[in-house]
C-alpha positions as CSV (number, residue, x, y, z in Angstrom):
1,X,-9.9,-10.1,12.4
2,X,-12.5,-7.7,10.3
3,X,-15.2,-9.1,8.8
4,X,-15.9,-6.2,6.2
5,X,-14.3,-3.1,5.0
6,X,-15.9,-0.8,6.6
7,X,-14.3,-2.2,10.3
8,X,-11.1,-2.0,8.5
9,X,-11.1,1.4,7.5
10,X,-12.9,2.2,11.0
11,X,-9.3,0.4,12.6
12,X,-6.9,2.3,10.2
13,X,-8.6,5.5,10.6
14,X,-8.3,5.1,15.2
15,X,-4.8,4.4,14.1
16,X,-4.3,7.2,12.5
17,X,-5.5,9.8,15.5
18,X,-3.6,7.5,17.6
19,X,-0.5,8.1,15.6
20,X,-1.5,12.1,15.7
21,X,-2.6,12.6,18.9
22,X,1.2,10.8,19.8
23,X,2.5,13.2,17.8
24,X,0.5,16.3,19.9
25,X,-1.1,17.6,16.3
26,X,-4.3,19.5,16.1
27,X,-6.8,18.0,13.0
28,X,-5.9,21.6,11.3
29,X,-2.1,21.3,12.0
30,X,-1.9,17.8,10.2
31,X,-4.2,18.9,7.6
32,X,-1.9,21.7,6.7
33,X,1.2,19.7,6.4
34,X,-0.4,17.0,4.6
35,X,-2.3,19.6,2.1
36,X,-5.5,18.3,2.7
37,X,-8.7,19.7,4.3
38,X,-9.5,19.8,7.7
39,X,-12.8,17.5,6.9
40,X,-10.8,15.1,4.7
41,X,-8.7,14.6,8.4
42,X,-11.6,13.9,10.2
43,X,-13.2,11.4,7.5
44,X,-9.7,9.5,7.4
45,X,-10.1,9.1,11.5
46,X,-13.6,8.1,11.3
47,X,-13.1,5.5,8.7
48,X,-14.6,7.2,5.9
49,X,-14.0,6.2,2.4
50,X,-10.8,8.3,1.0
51,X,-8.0,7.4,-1.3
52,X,-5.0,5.7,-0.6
53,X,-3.3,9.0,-2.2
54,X,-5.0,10.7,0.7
55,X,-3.9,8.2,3.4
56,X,-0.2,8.5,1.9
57,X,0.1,12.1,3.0
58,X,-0.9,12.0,6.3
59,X,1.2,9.4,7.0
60,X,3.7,11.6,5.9
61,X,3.0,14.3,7.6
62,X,2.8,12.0,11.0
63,X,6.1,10.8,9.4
64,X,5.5,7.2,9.2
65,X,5.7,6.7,6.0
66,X,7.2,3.0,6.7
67,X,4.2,2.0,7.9
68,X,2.9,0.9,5.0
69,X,5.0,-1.4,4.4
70,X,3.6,-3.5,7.0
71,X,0.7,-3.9,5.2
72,X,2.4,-5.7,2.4
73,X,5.6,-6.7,3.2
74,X,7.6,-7.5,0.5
75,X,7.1,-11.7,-0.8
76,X,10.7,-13.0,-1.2
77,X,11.4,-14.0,-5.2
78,X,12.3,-17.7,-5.3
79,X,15.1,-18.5,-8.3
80,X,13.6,-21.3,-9.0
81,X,10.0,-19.9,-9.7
82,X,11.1,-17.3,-11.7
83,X,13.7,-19.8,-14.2
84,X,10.2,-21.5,-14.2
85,X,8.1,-18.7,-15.6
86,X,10.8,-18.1,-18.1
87,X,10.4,-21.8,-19.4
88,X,6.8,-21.8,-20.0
89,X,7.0,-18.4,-21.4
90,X,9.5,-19.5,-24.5
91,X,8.4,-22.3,-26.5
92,X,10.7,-25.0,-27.1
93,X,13.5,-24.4,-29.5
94,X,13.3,-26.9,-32.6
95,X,16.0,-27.6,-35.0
96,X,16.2,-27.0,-38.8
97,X,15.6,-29.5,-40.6
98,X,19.2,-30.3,-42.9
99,X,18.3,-29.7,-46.7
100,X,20.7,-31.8,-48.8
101,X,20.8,-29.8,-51.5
């Protein structure tokens, strides 16, 4: 797939002006609606560094939000792992000893 970073963020940011020029918007239009600068846009597209915070709203402002979750879908929760992780969080309950007293 990529072999470093920086092809990764090169292919997210061609995704992203894919997903605006779909959507007909100017760099400056989807700057304004995502409250960023026009130069922040244009670093995003060309796979320059930025923060997820950044990435976040321009998606929303191409409204696809959702997309993100394909990134990480969500990993099911198995029962049986988490009655697991409970055990070998308690320690073993002991009895009292019985004082004949």
């Amino acid at each position: 797939m990529w072999s470093t970073v920086d092809e990764l963020e090169e292919h997210l940011g061609e995704q992203v002006r894919t997903l605006r020029l779909r959507a007909d918007l100017t760099v400056e239009v989807l700057a304004a609606e995502a409250g960023v600068a026009v130069k922040t846009v244009h670093n995003v597209e060309r796979g320059k560094g930025s923060t997820l915070a950044t990435v976040v709203r321009i998606l929303r402002a191409l409204g696809v939000e959702n997309w993100l979750s394909t990134l990480a879908p969500a990993e099911p929760v198995s029962p049986i792992a988490v009655l697991e992780a409970s055990r070998r969080r308690r320690p073993e309950r002991q009895r009292a000893s019985r004082s004949d007293g």
